[in-house]
C-alpha positions in Angstrom: 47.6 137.8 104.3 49.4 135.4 102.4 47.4 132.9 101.1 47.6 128.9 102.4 49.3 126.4 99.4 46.7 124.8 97.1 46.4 120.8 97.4 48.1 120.8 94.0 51.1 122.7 94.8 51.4 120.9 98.2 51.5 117.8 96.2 53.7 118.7 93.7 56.1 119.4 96.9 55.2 115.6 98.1 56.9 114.7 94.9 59.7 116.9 94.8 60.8 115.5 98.3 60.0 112.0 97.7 62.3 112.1 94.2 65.1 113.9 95.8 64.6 110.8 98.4 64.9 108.4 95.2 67.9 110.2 94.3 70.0 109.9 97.6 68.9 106.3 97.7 70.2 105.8 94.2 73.1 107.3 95.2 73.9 105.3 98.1 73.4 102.0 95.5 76.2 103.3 93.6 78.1 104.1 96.6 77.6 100.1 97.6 79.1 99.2 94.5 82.0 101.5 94.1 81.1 102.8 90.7 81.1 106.8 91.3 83.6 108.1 90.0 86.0 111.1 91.4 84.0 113.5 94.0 81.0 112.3 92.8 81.6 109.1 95.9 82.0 112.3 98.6 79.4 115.2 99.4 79.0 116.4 95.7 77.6 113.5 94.9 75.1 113.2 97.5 74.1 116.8 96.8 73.7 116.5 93.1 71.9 113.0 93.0 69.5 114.6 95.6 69.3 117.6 93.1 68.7 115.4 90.7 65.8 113.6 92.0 64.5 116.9 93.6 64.0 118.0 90.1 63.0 115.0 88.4 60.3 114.2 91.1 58.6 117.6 90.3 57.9 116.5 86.3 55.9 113.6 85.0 59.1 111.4 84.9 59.6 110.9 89.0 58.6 107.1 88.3 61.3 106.6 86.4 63.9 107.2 89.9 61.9 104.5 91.4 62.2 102.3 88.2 65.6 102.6 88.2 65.6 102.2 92.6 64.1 98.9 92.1 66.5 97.6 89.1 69.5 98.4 91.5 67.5 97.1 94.4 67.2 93.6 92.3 70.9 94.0 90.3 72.3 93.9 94.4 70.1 91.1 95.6 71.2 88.6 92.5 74.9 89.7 93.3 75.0 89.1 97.0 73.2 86.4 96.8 74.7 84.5 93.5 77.8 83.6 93.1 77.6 85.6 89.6 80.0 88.4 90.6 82.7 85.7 91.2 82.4 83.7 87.8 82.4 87.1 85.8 85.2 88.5 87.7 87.6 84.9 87.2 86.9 85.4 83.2 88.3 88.9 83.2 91.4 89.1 85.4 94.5 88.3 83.5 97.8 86.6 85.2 100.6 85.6 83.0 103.6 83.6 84.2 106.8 84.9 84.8 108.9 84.4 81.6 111.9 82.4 82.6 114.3 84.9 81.5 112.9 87.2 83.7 111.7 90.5 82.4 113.4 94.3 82.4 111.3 95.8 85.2 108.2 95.5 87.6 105.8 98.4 86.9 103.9 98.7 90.2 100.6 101.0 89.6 99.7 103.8 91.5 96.4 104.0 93.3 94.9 106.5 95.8 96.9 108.5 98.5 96.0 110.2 101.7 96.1 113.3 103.3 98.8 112.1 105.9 101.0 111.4 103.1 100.5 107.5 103.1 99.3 105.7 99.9 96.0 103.4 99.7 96.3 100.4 100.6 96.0 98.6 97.4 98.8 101.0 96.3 100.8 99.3 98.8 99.8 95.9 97.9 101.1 96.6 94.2 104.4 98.3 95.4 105.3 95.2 97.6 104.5 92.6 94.9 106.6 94.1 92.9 109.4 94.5 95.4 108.6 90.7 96.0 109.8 90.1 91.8 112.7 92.6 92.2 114.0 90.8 95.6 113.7 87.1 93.6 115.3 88.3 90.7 112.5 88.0 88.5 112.6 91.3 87.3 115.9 93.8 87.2 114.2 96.7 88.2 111.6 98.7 89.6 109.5 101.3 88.3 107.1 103.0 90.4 104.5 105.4 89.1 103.0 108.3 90.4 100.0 110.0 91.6 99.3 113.4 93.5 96.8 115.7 94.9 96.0 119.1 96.5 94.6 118.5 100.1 93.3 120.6 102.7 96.2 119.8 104.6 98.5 120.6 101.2 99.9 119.0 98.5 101.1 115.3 98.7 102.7 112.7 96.4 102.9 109.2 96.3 106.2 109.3 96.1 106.8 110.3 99.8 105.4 107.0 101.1 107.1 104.8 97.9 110.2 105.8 99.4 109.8 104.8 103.2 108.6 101.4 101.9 111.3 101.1 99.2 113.6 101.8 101.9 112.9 99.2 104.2 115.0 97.2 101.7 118.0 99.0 102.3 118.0 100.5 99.0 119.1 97.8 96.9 116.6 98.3 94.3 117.5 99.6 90.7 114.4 102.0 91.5 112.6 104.6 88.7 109.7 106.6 89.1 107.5 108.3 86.4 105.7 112.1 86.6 102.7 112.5 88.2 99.2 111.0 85.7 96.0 110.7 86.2 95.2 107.7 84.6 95.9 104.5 83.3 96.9 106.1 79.8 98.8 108.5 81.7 101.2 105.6 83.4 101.7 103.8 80.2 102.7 107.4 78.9 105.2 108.0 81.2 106.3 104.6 81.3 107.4 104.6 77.5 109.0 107.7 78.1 111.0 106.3 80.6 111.7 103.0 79.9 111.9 102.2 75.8 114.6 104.6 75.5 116.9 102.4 77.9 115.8 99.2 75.6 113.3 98.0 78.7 110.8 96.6 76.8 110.0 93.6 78.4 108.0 94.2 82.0 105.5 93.1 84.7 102.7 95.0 84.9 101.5 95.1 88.8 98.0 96.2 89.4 94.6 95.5 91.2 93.0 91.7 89.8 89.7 93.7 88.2 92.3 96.2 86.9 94.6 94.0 84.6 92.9 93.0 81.8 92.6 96.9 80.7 95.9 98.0 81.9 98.2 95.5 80.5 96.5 96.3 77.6 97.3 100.3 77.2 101.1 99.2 78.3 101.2 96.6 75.1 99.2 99.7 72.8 102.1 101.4 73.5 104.7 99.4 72.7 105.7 97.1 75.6 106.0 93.0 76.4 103.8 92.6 78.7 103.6 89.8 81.8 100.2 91.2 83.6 100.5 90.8 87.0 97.8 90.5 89.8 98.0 91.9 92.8 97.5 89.9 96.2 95.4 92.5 97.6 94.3 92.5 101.6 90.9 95.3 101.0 87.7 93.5 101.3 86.7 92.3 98.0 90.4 92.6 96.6 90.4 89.4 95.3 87.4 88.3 92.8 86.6 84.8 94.1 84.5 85.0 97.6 81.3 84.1 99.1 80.7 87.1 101.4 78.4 89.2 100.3 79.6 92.6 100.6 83.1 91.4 98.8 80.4 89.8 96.0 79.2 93.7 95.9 82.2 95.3 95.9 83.9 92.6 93.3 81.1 93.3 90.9 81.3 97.5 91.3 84.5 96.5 90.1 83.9 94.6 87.0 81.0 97.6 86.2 83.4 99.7 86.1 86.2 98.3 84.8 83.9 97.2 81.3 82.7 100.6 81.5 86.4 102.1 81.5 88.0 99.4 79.1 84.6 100.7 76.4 86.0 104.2 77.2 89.5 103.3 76.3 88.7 101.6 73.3 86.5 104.6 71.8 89.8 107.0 73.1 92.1 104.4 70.6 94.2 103.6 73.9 93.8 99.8 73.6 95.3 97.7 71.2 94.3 97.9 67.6 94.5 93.7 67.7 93.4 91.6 70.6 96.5 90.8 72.3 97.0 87.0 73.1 96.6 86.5 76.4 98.9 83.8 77.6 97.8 81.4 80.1 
């Protein structure tokens, strides 16, 4: 007969449980904020944070899950109910004024895409502000670049929904389009590649308002005159002044991760070697 769990070992399961609990919870924090990166904001993530805390709870260091529960707990209560996401996020988007020349192209940034072949909203928001330059003659071309993934579904690219949109203006658009990246780096990359050679040197970078500051920056590091551009966006929290709270969340997940990403960059020797003057 087998023999009944000690108290210990029954305890021992208690906090197993309750730090695989923590973890989830923790989890669901980051989630809030829109700081997990890749799969780790799907299922994987869940699994492996519970993981995680299943193990953790199980060893002498559980407390340190709630520790860190109640600093997120308190980090989301001071930015929902403070306007300090907004003032942080209005010091760190850049905007630069349209040169009165104009400049050789508008560089609209990729973002995510769909399974049904559509791109991300804020993809869309880039793509038709810098349609908006093209069509005032602000900028001589367009440049589009590109992003693509393997779904269930199959594979898809953003450059099947570029196209429909592109085509609602009749194609009159001096359009180019770079290979498929998977980051920032990647578009400046491609960019270089496509544009110096044709003496296009001079461009408007279009991209989310939390993500200008680092991405002009990679374009200038490798070699372009940059006018940074911020995107009207219409996803909640897409612009970094508001007084709702869940925009107040989301615009400071933002800022997280963009600091986090531009201290990445930096360490990679994809940023400038000098600060770049930012013109007002």
């Amino acid at each position: 007969m087998a023999k009944r769990p000690t108290a210990l070992s029954r305890e021992a399961i208690r906090h197993a449980l309750e730090g695989s609990a923590l973890g989830v919870a923790l989890w669901c924090v980051c989630f809030a904020l829109q700081i997990l990166p890749g799969t780790l904001a799907d299922t994987p993530g869940v699994l492996l944070l519970a993981a995680f805390g299943l193990f953790v709870g199980a060893t002498r260091f559980r407390r340190v899950l709630l520790v860190l529960l109640e600093l997120a707990t308190l980090v989301i209560a001071v930015v929902t109910l403070s306007p300090l996401s907004e003032a942080s996020a209005a010091r760190w988007v850049r905007q630069n004024p349209i040169p009165s020349s104009g400049v050789a192209a508008a560089v609209s940034l990729s973002a995510g895409i769909n399974p049904d072949t559509t791109i991300s909203g804020e993809a869309a928001d880039h793509l038709l502000m810098a349609l908006e330059l093209v069509r005032a003659g602000k900028a001589r071309s367009l440049v589009t670049t590109t992003t693509a993934d393997l779904f269930p579904t199959g594979f898809v690219s953003s450059e099947t929904d570029q196209m429909r949109i592109i085509d609602l203006f009749a194609g009159r658009v001096d359009w180019f389009r770079t290979p498929p990246g998977h980051s920032t780096h990647d578009e400046a990359i491609a960019s270089a590649r496509l544009l110096l050679p044709r003496g296009m040197r001079q461009i408007a970078v279009i991209t989310s308002p939390m993500h200008t500051r680092r991405a002009c920056a990679v374009f200038e590091a490798v070699g372009f005159e940059v006018t940074c551009i911020a995107a009207r966006l219409r996803t909640p929290g897409g612009q970094p002044v508001s007084s709702d709270p869940t925009h107040r969340l989301t615009i400071f997940g933002q800022l997280v991760y963009e600091v986090a990403a531009t201290v990445e960059y930096s360490i990679r020797g994809w940023m400038p070697r000098t600060k770049s003057a930012t013109r007002a």
